[in-house]
N, C-alpha and C positions, 0 to 999 in steps of 0.2 A: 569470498565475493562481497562488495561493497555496492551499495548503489548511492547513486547521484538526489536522488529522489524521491525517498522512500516512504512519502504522501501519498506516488502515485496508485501505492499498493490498494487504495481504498477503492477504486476500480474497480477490485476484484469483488466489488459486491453484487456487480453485476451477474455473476453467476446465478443470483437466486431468482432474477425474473428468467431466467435460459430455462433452468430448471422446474419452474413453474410454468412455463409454455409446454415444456415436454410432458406433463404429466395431468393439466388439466384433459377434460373431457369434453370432449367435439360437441355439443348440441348441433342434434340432427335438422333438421327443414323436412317440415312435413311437406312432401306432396302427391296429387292424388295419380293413380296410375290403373291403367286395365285389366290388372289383375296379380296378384301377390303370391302365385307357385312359384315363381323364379327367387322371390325376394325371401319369401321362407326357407330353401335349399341355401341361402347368403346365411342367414339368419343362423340355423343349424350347424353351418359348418365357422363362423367365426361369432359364435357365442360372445358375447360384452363381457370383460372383463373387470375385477374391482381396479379403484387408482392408483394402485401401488403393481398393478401384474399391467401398465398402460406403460411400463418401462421398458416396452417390447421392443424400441429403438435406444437402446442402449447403444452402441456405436454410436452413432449419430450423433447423440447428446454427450458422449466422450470427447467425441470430437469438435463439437461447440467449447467445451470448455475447455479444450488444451488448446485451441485458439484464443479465445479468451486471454489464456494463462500467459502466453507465448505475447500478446498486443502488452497488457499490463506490466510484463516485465522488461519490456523495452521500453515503455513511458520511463521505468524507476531509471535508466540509463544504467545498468548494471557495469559492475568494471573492475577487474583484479589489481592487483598492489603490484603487480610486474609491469601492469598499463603505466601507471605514476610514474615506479622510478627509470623505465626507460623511455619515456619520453622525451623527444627532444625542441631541439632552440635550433632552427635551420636559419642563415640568414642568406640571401639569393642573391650575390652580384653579378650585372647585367653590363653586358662593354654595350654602347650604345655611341660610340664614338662615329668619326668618319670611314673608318674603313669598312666596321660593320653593315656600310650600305653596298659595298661589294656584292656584284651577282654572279660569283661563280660556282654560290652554292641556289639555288630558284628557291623563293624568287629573289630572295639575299639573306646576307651572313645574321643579320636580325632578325629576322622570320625565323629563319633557323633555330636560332637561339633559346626567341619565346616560345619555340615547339618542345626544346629542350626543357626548358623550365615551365611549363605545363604538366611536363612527365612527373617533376618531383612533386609540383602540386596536387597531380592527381595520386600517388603514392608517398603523401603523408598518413601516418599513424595516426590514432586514435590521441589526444591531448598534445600531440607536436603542434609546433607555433613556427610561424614562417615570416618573412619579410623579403623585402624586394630594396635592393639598392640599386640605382643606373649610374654606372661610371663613364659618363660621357663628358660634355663639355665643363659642366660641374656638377659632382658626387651630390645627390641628394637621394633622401628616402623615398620610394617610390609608394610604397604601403606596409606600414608597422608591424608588431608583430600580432600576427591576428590567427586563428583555426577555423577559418572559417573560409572553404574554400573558392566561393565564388567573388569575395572581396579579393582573394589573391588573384584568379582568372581575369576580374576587369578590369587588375591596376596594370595586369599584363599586357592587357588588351589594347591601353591606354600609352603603354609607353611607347615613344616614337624615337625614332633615329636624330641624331643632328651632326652638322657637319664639323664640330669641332674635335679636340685631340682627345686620345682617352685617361682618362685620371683616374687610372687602376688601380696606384699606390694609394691616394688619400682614399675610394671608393672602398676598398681593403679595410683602412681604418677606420674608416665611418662604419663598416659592418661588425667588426669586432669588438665597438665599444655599443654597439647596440646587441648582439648577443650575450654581453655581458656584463648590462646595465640591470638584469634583476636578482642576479645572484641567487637562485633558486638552487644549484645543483646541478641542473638538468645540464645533458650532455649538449655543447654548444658544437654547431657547425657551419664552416663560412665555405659558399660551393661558388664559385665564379665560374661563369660561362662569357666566353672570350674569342676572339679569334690568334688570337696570341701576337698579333703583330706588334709588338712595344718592347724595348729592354726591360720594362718593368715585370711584363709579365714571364720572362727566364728569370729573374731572381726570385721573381711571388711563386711562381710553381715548387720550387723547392722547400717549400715551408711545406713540412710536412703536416701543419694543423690547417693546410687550406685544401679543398676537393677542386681540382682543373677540369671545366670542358670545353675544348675546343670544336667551333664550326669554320669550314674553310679551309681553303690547302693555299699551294704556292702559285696564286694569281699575279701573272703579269700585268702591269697599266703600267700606262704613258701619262704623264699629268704637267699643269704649269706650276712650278713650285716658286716662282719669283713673276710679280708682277706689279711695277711702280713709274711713277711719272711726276717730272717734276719741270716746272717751267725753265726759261732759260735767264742765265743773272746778267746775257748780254742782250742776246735779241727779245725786245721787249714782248712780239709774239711768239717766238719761240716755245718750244717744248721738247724733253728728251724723255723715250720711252723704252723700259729697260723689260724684255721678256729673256725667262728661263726654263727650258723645259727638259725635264728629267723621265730617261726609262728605267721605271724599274720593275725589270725583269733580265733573267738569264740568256734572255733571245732576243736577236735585232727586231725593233718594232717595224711595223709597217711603214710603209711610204705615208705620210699626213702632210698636213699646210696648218700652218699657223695664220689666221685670219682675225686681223686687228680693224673693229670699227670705233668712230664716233658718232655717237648720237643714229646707230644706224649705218651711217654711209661709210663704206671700205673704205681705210687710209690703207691696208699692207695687206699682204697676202705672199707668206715665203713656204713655199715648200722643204720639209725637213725629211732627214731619215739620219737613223739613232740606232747604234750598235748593243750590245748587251751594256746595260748599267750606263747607258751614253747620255751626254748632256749637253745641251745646243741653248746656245745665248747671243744676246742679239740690242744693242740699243738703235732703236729708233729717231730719228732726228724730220720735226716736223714744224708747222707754221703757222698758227692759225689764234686769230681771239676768241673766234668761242669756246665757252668750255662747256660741261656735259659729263657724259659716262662714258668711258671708254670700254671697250670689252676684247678680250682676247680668249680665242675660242678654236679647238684644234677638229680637223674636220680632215673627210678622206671622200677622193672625189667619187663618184657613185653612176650609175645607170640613170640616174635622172638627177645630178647633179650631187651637190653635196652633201653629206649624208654625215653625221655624227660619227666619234670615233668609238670602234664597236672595243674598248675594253673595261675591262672585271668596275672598274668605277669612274664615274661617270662625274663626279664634283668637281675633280680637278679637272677636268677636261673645257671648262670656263673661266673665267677672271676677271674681275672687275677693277677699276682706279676712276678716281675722278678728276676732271683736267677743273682747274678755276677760270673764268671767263676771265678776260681783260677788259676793263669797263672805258672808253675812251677818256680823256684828260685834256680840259681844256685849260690851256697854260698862256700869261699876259705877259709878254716880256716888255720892258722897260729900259731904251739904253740913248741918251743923247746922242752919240755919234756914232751908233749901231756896233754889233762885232761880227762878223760873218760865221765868225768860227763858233760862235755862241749859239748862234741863229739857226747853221746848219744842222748840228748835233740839234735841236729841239726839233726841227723839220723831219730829219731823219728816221725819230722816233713816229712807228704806224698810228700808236695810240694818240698822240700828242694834237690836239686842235690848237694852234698858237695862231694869236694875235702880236701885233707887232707897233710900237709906239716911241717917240721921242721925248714926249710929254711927262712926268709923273702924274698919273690918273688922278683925277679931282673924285671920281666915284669909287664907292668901293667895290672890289669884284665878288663875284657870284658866288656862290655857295660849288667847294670843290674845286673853285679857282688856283692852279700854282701862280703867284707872283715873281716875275724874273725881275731884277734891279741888276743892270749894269750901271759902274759907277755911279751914276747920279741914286741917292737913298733915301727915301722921305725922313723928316724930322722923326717919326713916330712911325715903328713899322705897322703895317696895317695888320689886322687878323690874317688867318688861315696861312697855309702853308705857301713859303718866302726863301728865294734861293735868290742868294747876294755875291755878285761875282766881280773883283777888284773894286769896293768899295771905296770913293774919293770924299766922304764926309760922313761927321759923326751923326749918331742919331741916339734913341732913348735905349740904344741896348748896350752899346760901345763907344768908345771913342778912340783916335784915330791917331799915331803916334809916326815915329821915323819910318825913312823905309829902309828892307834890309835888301840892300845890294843881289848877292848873289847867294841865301837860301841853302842849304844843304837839309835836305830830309833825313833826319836820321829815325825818328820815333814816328810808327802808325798804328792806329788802332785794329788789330785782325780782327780783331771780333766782332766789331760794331759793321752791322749789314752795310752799309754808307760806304764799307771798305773793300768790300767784298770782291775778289781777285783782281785790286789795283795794286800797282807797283808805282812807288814815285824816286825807285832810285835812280841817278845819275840825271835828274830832268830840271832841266834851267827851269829857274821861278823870280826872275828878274824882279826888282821893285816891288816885292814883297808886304806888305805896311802891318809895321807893329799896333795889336787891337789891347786900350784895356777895358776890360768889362764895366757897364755901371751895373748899381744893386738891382735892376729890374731883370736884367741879364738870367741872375740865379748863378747856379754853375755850370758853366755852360760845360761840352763836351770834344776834347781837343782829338782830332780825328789825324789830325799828321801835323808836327810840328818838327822847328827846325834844332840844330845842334846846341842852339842858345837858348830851346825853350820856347821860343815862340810859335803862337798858333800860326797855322796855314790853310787848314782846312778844319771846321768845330762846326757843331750844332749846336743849338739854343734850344731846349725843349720849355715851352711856355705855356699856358692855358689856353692862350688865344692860336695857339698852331707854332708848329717846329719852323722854327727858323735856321737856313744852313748857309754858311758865310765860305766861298775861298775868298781869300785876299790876294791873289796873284794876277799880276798883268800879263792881258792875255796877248799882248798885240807884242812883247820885249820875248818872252820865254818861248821852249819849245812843247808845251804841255799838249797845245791845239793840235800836235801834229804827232803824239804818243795817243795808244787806246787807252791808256788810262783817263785821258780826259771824258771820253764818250760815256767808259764806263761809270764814272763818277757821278755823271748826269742825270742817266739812266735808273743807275741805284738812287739816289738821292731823287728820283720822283717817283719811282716805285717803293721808296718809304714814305714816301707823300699820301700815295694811295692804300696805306695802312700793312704797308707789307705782304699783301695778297698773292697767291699762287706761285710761288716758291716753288713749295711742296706739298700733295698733300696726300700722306703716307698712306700706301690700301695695307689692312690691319689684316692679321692673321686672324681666324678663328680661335676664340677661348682668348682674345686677347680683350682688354677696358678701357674707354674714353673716357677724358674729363672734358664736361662742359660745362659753360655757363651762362642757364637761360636768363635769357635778357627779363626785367620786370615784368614788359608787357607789351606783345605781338596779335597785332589783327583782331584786338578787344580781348583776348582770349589770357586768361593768368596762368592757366594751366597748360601743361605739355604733354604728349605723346612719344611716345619713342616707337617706331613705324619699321615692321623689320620687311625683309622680301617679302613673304608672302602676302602681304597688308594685315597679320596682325598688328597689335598694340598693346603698349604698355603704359600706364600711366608712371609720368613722371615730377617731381617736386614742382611746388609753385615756382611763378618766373621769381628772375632773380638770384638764386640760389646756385653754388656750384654745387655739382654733382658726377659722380661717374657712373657711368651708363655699361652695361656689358655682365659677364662675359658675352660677347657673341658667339649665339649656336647656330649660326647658317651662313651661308654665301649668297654673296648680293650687295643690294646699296639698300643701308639702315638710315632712316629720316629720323631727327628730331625735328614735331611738326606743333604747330597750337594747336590746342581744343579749339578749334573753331571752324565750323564749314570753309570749306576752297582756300583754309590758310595753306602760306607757301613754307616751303622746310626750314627751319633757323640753320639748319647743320645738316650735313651727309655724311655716311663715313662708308669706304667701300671696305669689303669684309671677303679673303678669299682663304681657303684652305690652306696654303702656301707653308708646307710642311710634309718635308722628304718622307717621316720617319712613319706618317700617319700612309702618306701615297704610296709606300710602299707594302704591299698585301701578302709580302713573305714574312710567315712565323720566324724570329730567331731561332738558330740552332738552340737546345739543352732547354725547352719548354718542355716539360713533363706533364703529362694530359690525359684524361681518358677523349674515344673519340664521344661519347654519348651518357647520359645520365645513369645507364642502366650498366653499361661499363663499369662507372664508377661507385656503383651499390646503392647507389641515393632513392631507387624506389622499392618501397616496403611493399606494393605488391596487393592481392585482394584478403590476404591473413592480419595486414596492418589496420583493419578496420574494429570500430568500437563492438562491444556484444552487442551492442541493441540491435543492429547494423542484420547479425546472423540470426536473432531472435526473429526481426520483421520478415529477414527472408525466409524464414521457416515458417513461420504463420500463414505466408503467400502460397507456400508448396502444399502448405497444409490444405488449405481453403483449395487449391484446384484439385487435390485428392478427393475432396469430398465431394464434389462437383462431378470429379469422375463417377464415381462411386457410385454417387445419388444418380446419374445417369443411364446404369449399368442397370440398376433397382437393387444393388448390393445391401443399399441403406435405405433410410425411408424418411 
């Protein structure tokens, strides 16, 4: 026997005032009474004894000090050498992923879990050391290795679900280089409690150095595993909206409706039904410049209307995307002898506010102004974004050369957005005019040229605003009367307008943003990053790019300023959209116990330290004497 403590021994010196209470002598209290027959028959029959025959409560006084003995040697923490060397290094990985929010175990697969892992806590040994990992959207330490059991219970208490994938492999290794980062000896054990839905978790069970427990069985859900929106590249308000919804389970799901709003207000509502493992997709085609939050949300109609989709999880049963607003565009056209075909295409466009002029403007135009120049070109193009269409004189960017006949397109830029599903094959381009660049030009950017090389269609990226040049007569050619020309228009002022609402991709959970906070918004230098539920996160001063993420929930994530009623710099929508997480069937060949006690991980009311059974004997002790002293056994 060793002890911890063995200062506390001096404790025991208390025994000698015990021992002197027992054995001094009562000083009696005189008082006066009516008469003393009764008290001399007392007197007679319990004769005063010397100090040493006052030991007539012996028990009693045995029994103060084997209590005593019993408090004292739990202070020392006494503890055998079988305590040390088997003592263990438990490390607790926790799935804390998305599917863990599953309720088809009450009140879900994480509840369950932390009940799970309670048990080991509460049946750790005497000098075992424990920690807590959560393998959820990212593996971090939950609480290190500590013995000390209520620090384990609150970090348990603390850990919470999130909607991202589970990261059981790297959680695995982050626990095994933390059991055996102190190299003591001690028997190291790594216990994952899981629901086992991941391929990771069929290979990691078969490690025979890892303990399996699983909560949960084979839960059906219905989920949206795809959901994206992206503007249209021809119709300027346009939008296409792409939903996918997956069952997985063994059995046809219920009859549901798939109900798409914006901002609130129902754009769609299709009723579906979905066979075992079935899968129902669907794009959307709609109209509109506002943009907002889109939401797609699967519902089953009910006794007093609609009523949520009643399966095992509940995440995927929502979806988010964000549409970009179209902001209008006010555009100056510019053309001596007008071109109708010029005029109409800019009309046509919803966004498009156009003015209309024969003149070249003596003022300059407005901030966010397009300048349209038919033929006639100022000396000097003016600032801000400038579309040049069959230009008849030179100016500070170009100059102006033969014309080419009859044009053959052989070379266009795919890539450059300006291009973006135009086709200029087999299309007359009549009268064509060879451009050559002056140095203020820069390099300009040749977007479709002919078999000779020359430009046809180029941009000029400049400081003062992109300037985009066709050279083609509109009034000789058949361009006006192909989509390619509409097209062309269109893109090239929806690159005017910074390239806005395209796309703007709703991100999976557990995936990462790069942004770049601007210097400085609404007085404010400092950022936030704003998730669903209105936490926050502080984020780097403006100016600075940064990546933001992983994201652990579903919703629309704000980066906003530090500053009262500032408005968001950025949005990003965040949905689950991940088959292998919505899917709440364990893979076949997961090896598992169902429960901790299954799998031998609690030591039980024997795994506790001596001092532990020493206090509880002292306590049994002290009600014996109680009894006793009750009884008048003892005195």
């Amino acid at each position: 026997m060793n002890f911890a403590y063995p200062n506390m021994l001096l404790w025991g010196l208390l025994a000698v005032p015990v021992v002197v209470f027992y054995i001094l002598k009562i000083r009696l209290r005189r008082v006066p009474v009516s008469t003393v027959i009764f008290w001399q028959q007392v007197f007679e029959e319990k004769k005063p004894r010397s100090i040493w025959q006052r030991l007539r409560h012996l028990v009693s006084l045995l029994v103060q000090l084997a209590l005593l003995a019993l408090l004292v040697m739990a202070l020392t923490e006494p503890f055998l050498s079988s305590e040390v060397t088997a003592a263990r290094r438990v490390v607790l990985v926790i799935d804390n992923s998305a599917s863990m929010n599953a309720t088809d175990v009450a009140p879900t697969r994480l509840a369950k879990a932390k009940e799970e892992a309670r048990q080991v806590v509460q049946g750790l040994s005497y000098r075992d050391e424990m920690a807590i990992v959560a393998a959820g959207t990212q593996p971090r330490v939950v609480c290190g290795l500590t013995g000390h059991q209520k620090t384990l219970r609150d970090a348990l208490a603390g850990l919470e679900g999130t909607d991202g994938p589970t990261q059981l492999a790297d959680a695995v290794a982050l626990a095994r280089r933390l059991a055996a980062e102190k190299g003591d000896g001690r028997e190291a054990r790594v216990v994952v409690v899981t629901d086992g839905c991941s391929d990771a978790a069929a290979k990691l069970s078969e490690d025979d150095g890892l303990r399996f427990v699983t909560v949960g069985g084979r839960a059906g859900n219905v989920g949206i595993t795809r959901f994206q929106v992206r503007r249209s590249a021809v119709d300027p308000i346009g939008y296409e909206l792409l939903i996918e919804v997956s069952n997985q389970s063994d059995d046809p799901a219920p009859d549901f409706r798939v109900e798409v709003r914006l901002n609130e207000t129902p754009l769609e509502i299709e009723p579906v039904r979905l066979g075992p493992n079935g899968r129902w997709s669907k794009v959307v085609e709609n109209r509109t410049a506002d943009g907002g939050v889109l939401t797609a949300r699967l519902s089953v109609k009910g006794e007093k209307g609609d009523e949520p989709l009643a399966d095992a999880l509940a995440t995927d049963d929502v979806a988010y995307a964000l549409l970009p607003k179209r902001e209008s565009q006010p555009v100056r056209m510019t053309s001596p002898q007008g071109n109708l075909f010029l005029q109409k295409v800019l009309e046509a466009n919803p966004l498009v506010k156009l003015t209309v002029g024969k003149e070249l403007p003596a003022d300059p135009a407005g901030a966010g102004t397009v300048q349209v120049f038919h033929r006639a070109v100022p000396a000097k193009i003016p600032p801000g974004p400038v579309l040049v269409v069959d230009p008849a004189n030179d100016c500070d960017l170009w100059k102006l050369g033969d014309k080419l006949q009859n044009p053959i397109v052989t070379q266009q830029d795919k890539d450059s957005p300006l291009m973006a599903h135009v086709r200029l094959d087999n299309v007359l381009l009549p009268e064509a005019r060879k451009v050559t660049y002056t140095p203020a030009a820069g390099k300009p950017r040749v977007l479709a040229a002919s078999v000779t090389g020359d430009p046809l269609f180029l941009a000029i990226d400049r400081a003062e605003g992109k300037v985009v040049v066709l050279t083609v007569n509109l009034d000789l050619g058949d361009l006006p009367f192909r989509t390619a020309f509409p097209i062309m228009v269109t893109n090239t002022l929806n690159d005017f307008a910074g390239g806005q609402g395209e796309l703007r991709e709703s991100l999976a959970t557990g995936a990462t943003a790069d942004v770049t906070l601007p210097p400085q918004a609404a007085g404010a230098t400092e950022f936030l990053l704003r998730g669903p539920a209105g936490g926050t996160k502080r984020l780097p001063a403006g100016g600075a790019a940064t990546t933001i993420g992983p994201f652990d929930a579903c919703g629309v994530w704000a980066v906003v300023p530090d500053a009262p009623g500032a408005a968001p710099v950025d949005e990003f929508a965040v949905n689950l959209m991940n088959r292998a997480e919505s899917d709440l069937r364990p893979p076949d060949g997961v090896r598992a116990a169902g429960s901790v006690g299954e799998a031998g991980l609690v030591s039980g009311f024997f795994g506790r330290p001596v001092s532990f059974y020493l206090v509880a004997l002292a306590l049994l002790l002290a009600a014996a004497e109680w009894y006793l002293y009750q009884r008048r056994w003892i005195s």
